[in-house]
Backbone as CSV, one residue per row, in Angstrom:
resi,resn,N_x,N_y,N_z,CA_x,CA_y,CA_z,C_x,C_y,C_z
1,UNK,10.595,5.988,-7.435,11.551,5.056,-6.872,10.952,3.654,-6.950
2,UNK,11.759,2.776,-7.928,11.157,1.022,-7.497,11.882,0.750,-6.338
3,UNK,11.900,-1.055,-6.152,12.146,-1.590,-5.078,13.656,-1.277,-5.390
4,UNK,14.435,-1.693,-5.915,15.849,-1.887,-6.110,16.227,-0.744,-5.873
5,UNK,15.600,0.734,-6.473,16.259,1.406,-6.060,15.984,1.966,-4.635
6,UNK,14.961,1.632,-3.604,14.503,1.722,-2.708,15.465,0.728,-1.443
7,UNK,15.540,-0.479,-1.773,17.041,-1.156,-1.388,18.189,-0.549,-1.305
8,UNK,18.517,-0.056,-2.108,20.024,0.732,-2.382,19.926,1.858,-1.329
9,UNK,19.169,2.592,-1.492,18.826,3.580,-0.668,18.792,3.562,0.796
10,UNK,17.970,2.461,1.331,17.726,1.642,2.343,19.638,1.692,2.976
11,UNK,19.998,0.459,2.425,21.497,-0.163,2.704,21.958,1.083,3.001
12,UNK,21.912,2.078,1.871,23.064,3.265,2.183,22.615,4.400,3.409
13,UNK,21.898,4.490,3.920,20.860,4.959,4.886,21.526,4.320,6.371
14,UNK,21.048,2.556,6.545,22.041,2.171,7.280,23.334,0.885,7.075
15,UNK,23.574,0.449,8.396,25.034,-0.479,7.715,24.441,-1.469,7.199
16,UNK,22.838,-1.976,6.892,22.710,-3.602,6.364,23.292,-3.677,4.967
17,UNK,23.178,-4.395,4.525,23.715,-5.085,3.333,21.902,-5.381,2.407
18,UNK,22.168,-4.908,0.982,21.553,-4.896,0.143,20.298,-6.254,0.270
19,UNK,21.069,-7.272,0.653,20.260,-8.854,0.820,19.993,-8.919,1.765
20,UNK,20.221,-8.199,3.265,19.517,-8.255,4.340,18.272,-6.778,4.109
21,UNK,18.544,-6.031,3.457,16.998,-5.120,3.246,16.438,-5.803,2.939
22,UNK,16.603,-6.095,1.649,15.429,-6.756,0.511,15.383,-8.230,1.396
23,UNK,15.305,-8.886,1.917,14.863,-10.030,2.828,13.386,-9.355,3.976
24,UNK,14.015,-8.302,4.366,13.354,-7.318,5.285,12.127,-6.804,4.628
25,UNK,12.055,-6.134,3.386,11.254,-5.313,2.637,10.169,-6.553,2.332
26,UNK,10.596,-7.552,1.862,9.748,-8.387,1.546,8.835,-9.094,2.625
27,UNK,9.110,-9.213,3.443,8.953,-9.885,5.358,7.753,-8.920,5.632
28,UNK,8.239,-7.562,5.319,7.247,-6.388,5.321,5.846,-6.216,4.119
29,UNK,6.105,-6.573,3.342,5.172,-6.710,2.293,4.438,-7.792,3.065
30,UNK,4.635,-9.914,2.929,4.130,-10.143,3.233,3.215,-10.454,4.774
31,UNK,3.355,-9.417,5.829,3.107,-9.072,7.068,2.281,-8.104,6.608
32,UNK,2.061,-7.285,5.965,1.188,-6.168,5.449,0.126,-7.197,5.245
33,UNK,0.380,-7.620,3.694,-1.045,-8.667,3.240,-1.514,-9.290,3.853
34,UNK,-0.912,-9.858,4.869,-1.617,-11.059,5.906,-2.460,-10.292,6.767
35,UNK,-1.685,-9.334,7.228,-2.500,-8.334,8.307,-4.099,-8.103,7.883
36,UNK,-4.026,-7.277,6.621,-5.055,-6.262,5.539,-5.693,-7.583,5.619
37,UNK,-5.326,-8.831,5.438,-6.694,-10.019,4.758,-7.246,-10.416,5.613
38,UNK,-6.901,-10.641,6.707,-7.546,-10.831,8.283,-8.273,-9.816,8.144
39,UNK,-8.759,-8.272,8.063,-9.291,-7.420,8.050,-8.859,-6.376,9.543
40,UNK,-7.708,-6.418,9.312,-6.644,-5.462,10.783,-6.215,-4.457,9.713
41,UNK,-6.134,-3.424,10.337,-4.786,-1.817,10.025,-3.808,-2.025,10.796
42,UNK,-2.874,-1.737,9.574,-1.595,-1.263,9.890,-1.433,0.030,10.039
43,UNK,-0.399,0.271,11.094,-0.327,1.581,11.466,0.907,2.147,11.942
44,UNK,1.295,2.914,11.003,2.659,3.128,11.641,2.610,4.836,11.755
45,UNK,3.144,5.122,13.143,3.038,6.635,14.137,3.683,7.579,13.088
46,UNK,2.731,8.588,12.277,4.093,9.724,12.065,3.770,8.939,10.047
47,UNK,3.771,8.169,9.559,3.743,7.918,8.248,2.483,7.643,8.107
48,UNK,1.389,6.526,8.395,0.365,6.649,7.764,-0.489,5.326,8.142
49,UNK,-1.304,4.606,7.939,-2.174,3.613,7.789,-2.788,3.092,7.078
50,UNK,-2.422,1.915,6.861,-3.231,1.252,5.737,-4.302,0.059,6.378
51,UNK,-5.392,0.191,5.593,-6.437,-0.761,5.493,-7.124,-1.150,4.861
52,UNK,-8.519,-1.754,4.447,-9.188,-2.629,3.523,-10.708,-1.754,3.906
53,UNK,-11.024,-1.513,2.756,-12.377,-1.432,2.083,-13.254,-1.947,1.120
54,UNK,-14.368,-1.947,1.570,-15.357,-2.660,1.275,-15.820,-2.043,-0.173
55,UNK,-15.871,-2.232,-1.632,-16.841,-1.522,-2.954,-17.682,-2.445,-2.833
56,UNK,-18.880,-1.990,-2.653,-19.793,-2.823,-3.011,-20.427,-3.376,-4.416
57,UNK,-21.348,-4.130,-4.254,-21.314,-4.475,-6.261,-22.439,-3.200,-6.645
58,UNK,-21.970,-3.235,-7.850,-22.284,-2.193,-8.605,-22.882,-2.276,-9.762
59,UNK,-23.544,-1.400,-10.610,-23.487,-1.675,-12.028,-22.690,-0.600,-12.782
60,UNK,-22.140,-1.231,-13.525,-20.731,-0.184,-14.684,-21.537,-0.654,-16.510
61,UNK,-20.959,0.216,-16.783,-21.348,0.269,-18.835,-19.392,0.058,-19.207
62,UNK,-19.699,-1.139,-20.215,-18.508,-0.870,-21.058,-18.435,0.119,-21.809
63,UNK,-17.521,0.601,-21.716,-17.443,1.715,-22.770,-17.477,1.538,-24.515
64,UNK,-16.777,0.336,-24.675,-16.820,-0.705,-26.149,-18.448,-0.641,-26.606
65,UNK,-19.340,-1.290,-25.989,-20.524,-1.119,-26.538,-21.591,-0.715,-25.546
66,UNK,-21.366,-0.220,-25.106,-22.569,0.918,-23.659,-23.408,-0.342,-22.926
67,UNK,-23.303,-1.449,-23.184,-24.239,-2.374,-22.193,-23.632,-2.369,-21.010
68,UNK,-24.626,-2.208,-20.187,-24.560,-2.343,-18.720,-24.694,-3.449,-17.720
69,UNK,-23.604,-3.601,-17.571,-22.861,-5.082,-16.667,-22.888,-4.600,-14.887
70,UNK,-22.496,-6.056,-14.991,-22.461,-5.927,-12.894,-21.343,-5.963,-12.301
71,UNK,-20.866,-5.226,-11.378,-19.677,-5.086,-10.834,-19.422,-5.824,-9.785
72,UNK,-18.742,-7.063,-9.617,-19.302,-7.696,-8.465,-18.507,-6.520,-7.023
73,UNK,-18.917,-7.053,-5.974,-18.152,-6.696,-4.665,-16.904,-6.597,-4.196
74,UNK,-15.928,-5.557,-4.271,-14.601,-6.407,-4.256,-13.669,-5.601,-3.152
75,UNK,-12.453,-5.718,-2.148,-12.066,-5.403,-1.454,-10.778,-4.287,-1.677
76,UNK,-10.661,-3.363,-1.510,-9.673,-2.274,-2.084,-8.773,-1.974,-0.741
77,UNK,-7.183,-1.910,-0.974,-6.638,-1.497,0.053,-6.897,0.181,-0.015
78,UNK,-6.406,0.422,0.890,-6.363,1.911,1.167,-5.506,2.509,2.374
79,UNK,-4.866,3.590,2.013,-3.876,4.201,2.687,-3.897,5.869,3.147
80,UNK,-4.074,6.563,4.526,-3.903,7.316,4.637,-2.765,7.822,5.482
81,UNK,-1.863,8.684,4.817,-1.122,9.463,5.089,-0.926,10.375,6.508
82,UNK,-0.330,9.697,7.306,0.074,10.034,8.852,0.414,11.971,8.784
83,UNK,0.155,12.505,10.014,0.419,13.821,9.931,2.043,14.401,9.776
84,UNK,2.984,13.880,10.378,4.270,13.996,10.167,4.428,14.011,8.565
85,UNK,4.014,13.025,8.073,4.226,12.978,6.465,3.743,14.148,5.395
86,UNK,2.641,14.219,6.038,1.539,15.073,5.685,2.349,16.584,5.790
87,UNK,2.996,16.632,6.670,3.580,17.955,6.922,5.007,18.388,6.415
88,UNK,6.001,17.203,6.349,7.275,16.747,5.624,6.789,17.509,3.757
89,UNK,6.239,16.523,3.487,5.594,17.035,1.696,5.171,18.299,1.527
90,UNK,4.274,19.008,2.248,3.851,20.073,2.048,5.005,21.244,2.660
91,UNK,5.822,20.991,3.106,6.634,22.255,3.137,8.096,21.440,2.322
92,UNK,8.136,20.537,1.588,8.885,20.409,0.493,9.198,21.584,-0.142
């Protein structure tokens, strides 16, 4: 499912209108990022939590010619899957 069709879905779900989701969805996206870059979790009861992790630097090999480069440090979101959800999927 993309966004559009995730909108559609949305609207038909309840009475908003296609341009009041997607106003919403987006409000939600950037409230997520702001949250995660401050270094806070989001957490919503029953679906799941997302937050920010730390990779530290590393060393990696290109695969092109096997020299071994440095990976700098970099911040990865990450999401785990609330138990309600967890339980919804598996008896799919």
């Amino acid at each position: 499912m993309n966004k559009s069709e995730l909108i559609e879905a949305l609207s038909e779900e309840t009475t908003f209108s296609k341009k009041d989701i997607a106003k919403v969805l987006i409000a939600f996206t950037r409230i997520v990022e702001r949250t995660l870059k401050k270094g806070d979790k989001v957490s919503l009861t029953g679906f799941g939590t997302y937050w920010i992790s730390r990779r530290p630097e590393r060393v990696g090999i290109n695969p092109a010619t096997k020299e071994r480069i440095k990976l700098p440090a970099v911040n990865v979101p990450r999401f785990k899957p609330g138990k309600r959800l967890k339980e919804e999927i598996r008896s799919a």
